[in-house]
C-alpha positions in Angstrom: 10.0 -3.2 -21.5 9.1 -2.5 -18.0 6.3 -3.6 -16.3 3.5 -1.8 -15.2 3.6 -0.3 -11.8 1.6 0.9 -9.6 2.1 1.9 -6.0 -1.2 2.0 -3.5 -1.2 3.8 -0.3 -3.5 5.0 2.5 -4.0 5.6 5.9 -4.3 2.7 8.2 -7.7 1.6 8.1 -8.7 2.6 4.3 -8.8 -0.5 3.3 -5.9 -1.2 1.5 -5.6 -5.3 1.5 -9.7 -5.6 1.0 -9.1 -3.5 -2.1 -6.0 -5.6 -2.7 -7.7 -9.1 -1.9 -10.6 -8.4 -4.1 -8.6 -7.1 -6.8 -6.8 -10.6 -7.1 -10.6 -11.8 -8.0 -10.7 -9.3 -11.4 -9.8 -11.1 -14.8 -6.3 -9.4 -16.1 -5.5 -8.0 -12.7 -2.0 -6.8 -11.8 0.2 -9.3 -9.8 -0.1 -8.3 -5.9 3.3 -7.8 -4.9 3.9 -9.6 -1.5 5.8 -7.5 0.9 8.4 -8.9 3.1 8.1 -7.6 6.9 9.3 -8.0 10.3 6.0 -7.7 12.2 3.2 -11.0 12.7 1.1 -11.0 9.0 -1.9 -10.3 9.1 -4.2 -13.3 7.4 -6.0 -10.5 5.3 -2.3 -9.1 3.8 0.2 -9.7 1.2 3.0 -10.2 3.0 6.2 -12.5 4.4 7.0 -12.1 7.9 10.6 -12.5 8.7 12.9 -11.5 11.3 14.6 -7.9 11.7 18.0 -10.2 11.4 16.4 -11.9 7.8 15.2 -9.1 6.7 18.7 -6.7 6.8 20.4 -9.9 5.6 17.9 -9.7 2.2 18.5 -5.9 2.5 22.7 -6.1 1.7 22.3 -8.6 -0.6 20.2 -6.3 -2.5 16.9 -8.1 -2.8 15.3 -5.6 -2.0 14.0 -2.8 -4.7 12.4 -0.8 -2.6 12.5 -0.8 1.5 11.2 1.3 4.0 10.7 1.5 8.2 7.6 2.6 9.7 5.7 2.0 13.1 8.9 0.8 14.5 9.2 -2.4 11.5 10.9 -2.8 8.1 9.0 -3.0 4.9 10.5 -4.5 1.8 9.6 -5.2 -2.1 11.9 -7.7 -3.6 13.2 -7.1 -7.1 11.7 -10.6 -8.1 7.9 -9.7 -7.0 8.4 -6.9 -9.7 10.2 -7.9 -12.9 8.5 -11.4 -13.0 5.0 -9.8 -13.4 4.1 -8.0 -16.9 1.9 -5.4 -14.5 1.8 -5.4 -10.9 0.3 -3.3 -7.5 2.1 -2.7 -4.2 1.3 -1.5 -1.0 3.6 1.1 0.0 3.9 3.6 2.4 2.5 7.5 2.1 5.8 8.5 3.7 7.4 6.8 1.0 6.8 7.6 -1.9 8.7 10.6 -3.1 11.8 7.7 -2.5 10.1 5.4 -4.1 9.0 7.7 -7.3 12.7 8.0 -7.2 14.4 5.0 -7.3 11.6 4.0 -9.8 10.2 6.5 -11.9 7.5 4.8 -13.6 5.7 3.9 -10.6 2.2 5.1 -11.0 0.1 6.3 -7.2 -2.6 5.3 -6.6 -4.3 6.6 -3.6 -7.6 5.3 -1.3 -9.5 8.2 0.5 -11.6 7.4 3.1 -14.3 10.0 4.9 -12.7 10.4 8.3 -15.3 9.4 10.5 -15.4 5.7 8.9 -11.9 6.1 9.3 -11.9 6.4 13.2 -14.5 3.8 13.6 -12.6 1.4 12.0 -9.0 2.3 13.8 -11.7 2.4 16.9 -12.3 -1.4 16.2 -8.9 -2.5 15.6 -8.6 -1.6 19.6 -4.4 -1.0 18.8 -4.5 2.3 19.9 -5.6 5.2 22.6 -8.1 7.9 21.2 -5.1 10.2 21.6 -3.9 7.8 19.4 -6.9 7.6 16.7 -6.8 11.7 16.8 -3.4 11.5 16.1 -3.7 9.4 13.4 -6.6 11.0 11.6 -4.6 14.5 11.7 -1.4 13.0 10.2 -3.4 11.6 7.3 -5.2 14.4 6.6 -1.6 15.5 6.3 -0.5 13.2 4.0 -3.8 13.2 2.2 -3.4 16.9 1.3 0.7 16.2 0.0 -0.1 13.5 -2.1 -2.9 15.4 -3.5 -0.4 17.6 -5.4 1.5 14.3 -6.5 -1.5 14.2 -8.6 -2.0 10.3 -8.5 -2.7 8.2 -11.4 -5.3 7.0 -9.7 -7.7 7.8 -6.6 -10.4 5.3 -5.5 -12.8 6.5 -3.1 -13.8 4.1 -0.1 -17.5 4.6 0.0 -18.5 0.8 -1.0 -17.4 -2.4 -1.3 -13.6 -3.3 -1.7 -15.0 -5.1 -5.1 -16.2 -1.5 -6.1 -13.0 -0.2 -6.1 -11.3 -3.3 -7.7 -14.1 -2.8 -10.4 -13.3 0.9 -10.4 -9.6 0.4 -10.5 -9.5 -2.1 -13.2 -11.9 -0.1 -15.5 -9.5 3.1 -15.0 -6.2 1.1 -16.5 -8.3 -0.8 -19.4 -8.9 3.0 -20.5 
């Protein structure tokens, strides 16, 4: 039987690993899936920093079971961080996922909107990028918002709250 799936993205800034660190705290959670990554990790994600040179050597010897490059860096999901878990959540990329749903059908999305004005306050306090930047940013994932709208998600948690609200909220939508 193969495990459940699910596949969480969102725009920079939505709150992806909060939701993700506070969903570890939630009895019968899914397994977080740790990605593998060839920028610094961030304290606050789940993830394996390696280099661009580890990370292609992973990549051809198929450890990988889903991989990606964004921002100028490599994403990857090993094959181990998902059949070793009876149910488990990754962080994935908006860009993504129509390769993803692909190569692994029974992925389910689940998605994390966020009003845009909490949005750019937050990129705005990051201080990684320009306000042509920000503008930039908030246009693509409106974007990106609207296409995976008609992916019609399993799932889409609102970021109005607490990153404990939407754990709540997602772990009371797959006990359905």
């Amino acid at each position: 039987m193969k495990p459940d799936l699910f596949y969480l993205c969102a725009p920079s800034g939505a709150g992806k690993d909060a939701f993700l660190t506070a969903l570890k705290q939630q009895a019968g959670a899914p397994h977080v899936v740790v990605r593998t990554i060839t920028r610094p990790a961030d304290p606050s994600e789940q993830s394996e920093a390696v280099s661009e040179m580890e990370f292609l050597n992973l990549k051809t010897r198929g450890q990988f079971a889903l991989d990606w490059s964004a921002n100028g860096f490599h994403y990857g999901i090993r094959v181990s961080e998902l059949n070793s878990h009876p149910a488990a959540i990754l962080n994935g990329s908006r860009v993504y996922w129509p390769t993803a749903r692909s190569r692994l059908p029974h992925l389910k999305l689940v998605t994390i909107e966020v009003p845009d004005a909490i949005l750019k306050h937050r990129l705005e306090a990051r201080g990684r990028e320009s306000e042509f930047e920000i503008h930039a940013r908030l246009r693509r994932n409106r974007e990106l918002a609207g296409a995976l709208a008609e992916e019609r998600p399993y799932l889409t948690l609102i970021n109005d709250g607490t990153p404990e609200d939407m754990a709540i909220a997602f772990m009371e939508h797959i006990r359905c």
